[in-house]
Each structure stands twice: as C-alpha cells, then as structure tokens.
C-alpha positions in Angstrom: -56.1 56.1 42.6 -57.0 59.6 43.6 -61.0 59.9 43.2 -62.6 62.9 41.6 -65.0 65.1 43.7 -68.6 66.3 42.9 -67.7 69.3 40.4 -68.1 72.6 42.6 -69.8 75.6 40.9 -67.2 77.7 42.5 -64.6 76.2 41.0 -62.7 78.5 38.6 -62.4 78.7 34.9 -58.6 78.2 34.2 -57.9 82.2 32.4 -57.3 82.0 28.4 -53.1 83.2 28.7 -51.5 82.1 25.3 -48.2 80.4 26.3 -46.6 81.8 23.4 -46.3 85.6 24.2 -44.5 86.4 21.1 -44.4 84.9 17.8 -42.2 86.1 14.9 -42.1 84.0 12.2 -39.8 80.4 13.8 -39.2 82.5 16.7 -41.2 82.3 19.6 -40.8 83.6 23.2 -42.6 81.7 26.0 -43.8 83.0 29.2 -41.9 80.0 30.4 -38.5 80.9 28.9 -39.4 84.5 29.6 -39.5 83.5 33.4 -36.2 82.1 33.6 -34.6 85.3 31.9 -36.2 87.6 34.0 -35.5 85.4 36.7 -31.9 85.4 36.5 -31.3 88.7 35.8 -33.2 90.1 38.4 -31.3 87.4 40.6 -28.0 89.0 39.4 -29.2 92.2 40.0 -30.2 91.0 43.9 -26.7 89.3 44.4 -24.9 92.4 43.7 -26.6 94.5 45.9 -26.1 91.5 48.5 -22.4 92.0 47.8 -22.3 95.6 47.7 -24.0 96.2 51.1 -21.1 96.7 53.4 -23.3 96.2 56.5 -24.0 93.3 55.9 -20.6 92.1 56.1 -19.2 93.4 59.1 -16.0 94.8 59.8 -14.4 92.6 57.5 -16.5 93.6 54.3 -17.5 91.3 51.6 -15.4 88.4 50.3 -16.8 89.2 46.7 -17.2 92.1 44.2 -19.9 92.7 42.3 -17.9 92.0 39.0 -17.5 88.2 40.8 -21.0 88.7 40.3 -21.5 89.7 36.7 -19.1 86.7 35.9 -20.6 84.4 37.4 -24.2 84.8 36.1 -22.9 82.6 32.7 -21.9 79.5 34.9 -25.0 79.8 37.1 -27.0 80.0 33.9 -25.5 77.1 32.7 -25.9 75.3 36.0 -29.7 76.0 35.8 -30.1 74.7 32.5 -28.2 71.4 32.5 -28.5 70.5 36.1 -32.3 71.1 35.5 -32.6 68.7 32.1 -30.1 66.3 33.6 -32.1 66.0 36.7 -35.7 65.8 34.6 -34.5 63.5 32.6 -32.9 61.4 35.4 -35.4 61.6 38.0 -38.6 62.3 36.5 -38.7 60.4 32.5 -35.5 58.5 32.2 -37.3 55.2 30.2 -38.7 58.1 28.1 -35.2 59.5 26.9 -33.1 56.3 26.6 -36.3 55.4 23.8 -35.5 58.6 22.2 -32.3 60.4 23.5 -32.9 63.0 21.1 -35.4 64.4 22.7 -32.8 65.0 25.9 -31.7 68.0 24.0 -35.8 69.6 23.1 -35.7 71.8 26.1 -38.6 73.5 24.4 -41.0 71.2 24.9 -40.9 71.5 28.9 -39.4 69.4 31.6 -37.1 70.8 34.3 -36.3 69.7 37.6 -35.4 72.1 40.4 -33.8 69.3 42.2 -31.6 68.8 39.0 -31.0 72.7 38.9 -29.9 73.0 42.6 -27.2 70.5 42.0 -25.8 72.3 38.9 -25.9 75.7 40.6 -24.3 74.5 43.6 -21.6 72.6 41.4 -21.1 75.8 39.3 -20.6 78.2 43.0 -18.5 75.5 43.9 -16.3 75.3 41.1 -16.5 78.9 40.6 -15.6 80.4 44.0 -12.6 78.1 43.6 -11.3 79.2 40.5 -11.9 83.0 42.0 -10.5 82.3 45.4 -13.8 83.4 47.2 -15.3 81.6 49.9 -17.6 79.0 48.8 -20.4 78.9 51.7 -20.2 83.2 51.1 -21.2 83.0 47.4 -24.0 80.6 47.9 -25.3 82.4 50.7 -26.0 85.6 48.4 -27.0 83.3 45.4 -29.7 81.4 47.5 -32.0 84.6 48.4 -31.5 85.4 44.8 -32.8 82.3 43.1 -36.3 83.2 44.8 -37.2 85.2 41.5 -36.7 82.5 39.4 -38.8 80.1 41.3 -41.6 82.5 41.6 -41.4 83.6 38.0 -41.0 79.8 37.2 -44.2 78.4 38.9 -46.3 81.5 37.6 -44.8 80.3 34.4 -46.1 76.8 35.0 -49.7 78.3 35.7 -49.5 79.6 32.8 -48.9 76.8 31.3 -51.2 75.2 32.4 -49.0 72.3 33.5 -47.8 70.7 37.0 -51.4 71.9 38.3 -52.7 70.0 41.8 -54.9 67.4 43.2 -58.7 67.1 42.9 -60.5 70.0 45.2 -63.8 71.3 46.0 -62.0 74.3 47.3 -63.7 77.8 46.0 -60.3 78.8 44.6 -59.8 75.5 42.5 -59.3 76.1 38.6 -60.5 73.7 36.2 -57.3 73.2 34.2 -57.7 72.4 30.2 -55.5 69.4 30.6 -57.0 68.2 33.7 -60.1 67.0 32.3 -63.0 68.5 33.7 -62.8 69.2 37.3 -61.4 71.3 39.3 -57.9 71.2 41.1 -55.5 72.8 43.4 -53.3 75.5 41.1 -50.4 74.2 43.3 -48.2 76.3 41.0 -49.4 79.8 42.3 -48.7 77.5 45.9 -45.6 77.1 44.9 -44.7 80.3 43.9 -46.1 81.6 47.1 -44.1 79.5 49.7 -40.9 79.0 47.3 -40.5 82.2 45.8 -41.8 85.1 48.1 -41.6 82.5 51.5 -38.4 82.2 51.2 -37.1 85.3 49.8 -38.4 86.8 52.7 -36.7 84.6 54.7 -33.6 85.1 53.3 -33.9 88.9 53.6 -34.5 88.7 57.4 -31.7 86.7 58.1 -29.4 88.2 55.8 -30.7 91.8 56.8 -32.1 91.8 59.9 -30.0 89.1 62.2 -27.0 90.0 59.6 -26.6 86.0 59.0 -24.1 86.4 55.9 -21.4 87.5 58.7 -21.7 83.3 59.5 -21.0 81.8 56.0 -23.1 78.5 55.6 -26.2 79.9 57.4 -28.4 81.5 54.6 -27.7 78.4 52.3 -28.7 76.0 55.2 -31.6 78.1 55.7 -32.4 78.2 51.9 -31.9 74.4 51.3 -34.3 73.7 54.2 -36.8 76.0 53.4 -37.3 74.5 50.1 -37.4 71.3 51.2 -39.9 71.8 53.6 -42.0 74.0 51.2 -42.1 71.7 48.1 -42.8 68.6 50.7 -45.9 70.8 51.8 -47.2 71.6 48.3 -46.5 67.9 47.1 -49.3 66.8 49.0 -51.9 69.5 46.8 -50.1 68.7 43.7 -50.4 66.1 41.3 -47.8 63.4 40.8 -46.2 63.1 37.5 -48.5 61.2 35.3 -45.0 58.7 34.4 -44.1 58.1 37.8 -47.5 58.3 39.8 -47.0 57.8 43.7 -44.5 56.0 45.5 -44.0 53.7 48.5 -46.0 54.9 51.6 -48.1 57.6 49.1 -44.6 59.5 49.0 -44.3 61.6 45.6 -40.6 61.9 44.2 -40.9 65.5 44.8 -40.9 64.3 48.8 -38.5 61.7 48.5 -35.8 64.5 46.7 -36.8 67.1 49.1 -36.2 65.3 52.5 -32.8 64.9 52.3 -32.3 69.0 51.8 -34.1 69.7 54.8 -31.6 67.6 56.7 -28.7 68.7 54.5 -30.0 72.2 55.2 -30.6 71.6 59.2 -27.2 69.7 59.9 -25.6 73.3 57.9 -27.1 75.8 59.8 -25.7 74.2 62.7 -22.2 73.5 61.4 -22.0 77.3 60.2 -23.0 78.6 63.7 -20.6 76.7 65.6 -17.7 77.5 62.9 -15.3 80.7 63.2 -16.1 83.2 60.3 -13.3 83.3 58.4 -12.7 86.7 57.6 -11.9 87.6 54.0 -8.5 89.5 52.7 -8.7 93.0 51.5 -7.9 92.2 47.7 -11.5 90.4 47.8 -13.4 93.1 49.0 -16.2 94.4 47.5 -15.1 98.8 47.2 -18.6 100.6 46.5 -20.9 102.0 49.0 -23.1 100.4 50.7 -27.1 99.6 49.3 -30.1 98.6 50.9 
C-alpha cells in the first residue's frame, strides 16, 4: 500500500469546474461527453485534410476521398463507444457488471477504456476499408494522428472530473483532488493529455508531413500504436490504479500490462511497413481536390 506524504503547502487546490456544463431540465451536457464530440469532429475534420493533401501522397495520390471520410466518422463513432464500454467493462469492473448488467448500458456514469476503444476503431477501419475497397493500413494511418484530439480533450475531461487523478506527491504542481481525500497527487490526467494527445499528434504530423511517412502504409499506425503504449506505460507509474483492481504482479498496473503489447505490436509494424512495397492506389480511389496544409 502506497503511503501518503507530509501534506505540502504548495500543493494545489483542485479548481471549482462544475462537470455539468449545461443543464436543461433532464438534459445535461458534460464536459466529458462534450470532449468526445469535439474530439471526433475535429478528428474528422484532420483526417480529411490528411486525405486531401496531395503531397502527402506522392505521385500516386491518396487511396481515399474525403467523402470515405465523412462516411466513416459513424462507424468510428460507434467503434469508440462500444469498443470503449466493452473493454471497461471487460478489463477494468467485469465482477461489477455480471452483479448488475444493467448498468453495462449507463455510459453516463463514467467508465471507458482506451484500450477497449482502440480495438473497436481498428475493427471498424478494418471492416470499413474493406467494404470501400481502400487500403486498410492507408486509412488507419490518417485516423491515428487524428484520434490525438480526442485523447487530449478526453483527459482534460477527466481533470475535470475530477477522476483517474495520480499518485501521492509532494510535488509543487500536485492538486488536492475532492475525491482523493486530503492530499495532494499527481493530476496524471493533464499528463496524459500532454504526452498522448499533443506528444503524439506532433509526432504524427512530423512523420506524416515532414518524412512524408503515409507514402509507406503501416508506418504512422505502427508509430501511433507505440507511442501510446510507451506514453500511458510512463504516466501509469504517476497515476493511480483503479481502486477495483489495485496493482498487479511485479507492481504492474493493468494500464501497463495492456499497453506493452502495442508497443511491440506497434515496433514489429513499423518494420514490416518499411520493408513492404507501397502499393500504389487506382485512380477511381483518388482523392480530386487541391492540396491543404
């Protein structure tokens, strides 16, 4: 058991941000549910510029239109969503929702697994880019950069919250979280956001933009998969386990034990896609407008 340290009088007090933003009548809009709308649609709007940005492409131009684009943002959404409760409940509670499997289906009340909503995305891209002919590996490379939003807007959302905060800390930037009794802790949300959200979106952008990596389908997923991994196995060790699960074999969180295997996934990719021939898409798939930066 994780012991608490002397209270610091630098620590933080955690800022008074109603979760509800609005409130008419039954309805209510969260900050967290506001997250993942912004965060998709400012994802869709990324993924078409991806696709729209000739130079990017090469010679052979893109494999996708940006109305593959607008189509697709219903499946992903969908992918998000179930692939996210499905894995929560899986992963994270699943004694919890066999007692009351009702509750499966109260999405309101929190619980969300990125792990969960990697898998449904990829499964949606996969079935998908299949049903439109497109190259798989090409449509998740310019879905990957774009789910940065979402993360970030996701953890912020989580700060909010005041939920999924970190580990006991006498560091001067610790916050003092109203359900994490009365000392301070690592907002490992806002380090989340950081590394998972902007980190890799900047990533992305210089390998899609810079070293032109979406000409090598494969790559920018690999990189994306890896990246994650790598940055949620960093922040597991500031953030605090789930209360239901606590810590593993060897002090391992599950947050490690699903994120190790998508940094190898994401290694053993980026090698397969640089030593594989780019298959170069047919002229009916094209993407026709100009190109964008």
């Amino acid at each position: 058991m994780e012991a608490a340290p002397a209270m610091s009088l630098l620590a933080l007090p955690f800022p008074t941000i109603d979760p509800v933003l609005i409130e008419i009548g039954p309805f209510a809009l969260r900050w967290y549910a506001l997250a993942y709308i912004v965060g998709i649609f400012l994802g869709w709007w990324y993924a078409k510029r991806l696709v729209s940005n000739q130079r990017l492409w090469g010679p052979a131009g893109s494999p996708m239109k940006p109305a593959d684009i607008d189509d697709f943002v219903v499946w992903c959404t969908l992918g998000i969503i179930l692939g996210g409760r499905i894995g929560y409940v899986l992963f994270y509670d699943l004694p919890r929702f066999q007692e009351n499997p009702l509750e499966i289906f109260a999405l309101w009340q929190g619980g969300m697994s990125f792990h969960g909503g990697f898998l449904g995305t990829t499964l949606a891209m996969i079935l998908f880019a299949r049903l439109r002919k497109i190259p798989v590996w090409s449509l998740i490379d310019v879905i990957a950069p774009s789910v940065t939003f979402g993360l970030f807007l996701g953890r912020i959302a989580n700060f909010v919250n005041g939920e999924l905060f970190g580990r006991f800390s006498d560091a001067p930037w610790a916050f003092v979280f109203p359900f994490g009794g009365t000392e301070p802790r690592h907002p490992s949300q806002l380090y989340e956001a950081g590394l998972e959200g902007i980190g890799l979106f900047v990533l992305c952008r210089i390998l899609t933009h810079r070293y032109l990596k979406l000409r090598t389908p494969g790559f920018v997923a690999g990189a994306f998969t890896a990246g994650y991994g790598v940055s949620r196995t960093f922040v597991e060790f500031f953030r605090e386990p789930d209360i239901q699960i606590g810590y593993l074999a060897g002090g391992l969180t599950m947050g490690m034990l699903l994120s190790v295997p998508m940094i190898i996934a994401g290694i053993i990719l980026m090698v397969w896609a640089s030593r594989r021939r780019p298959v170069a898409p047919t002229a009916a798939r094209r993407g026709g407008e100009s190109p964008v930066e």
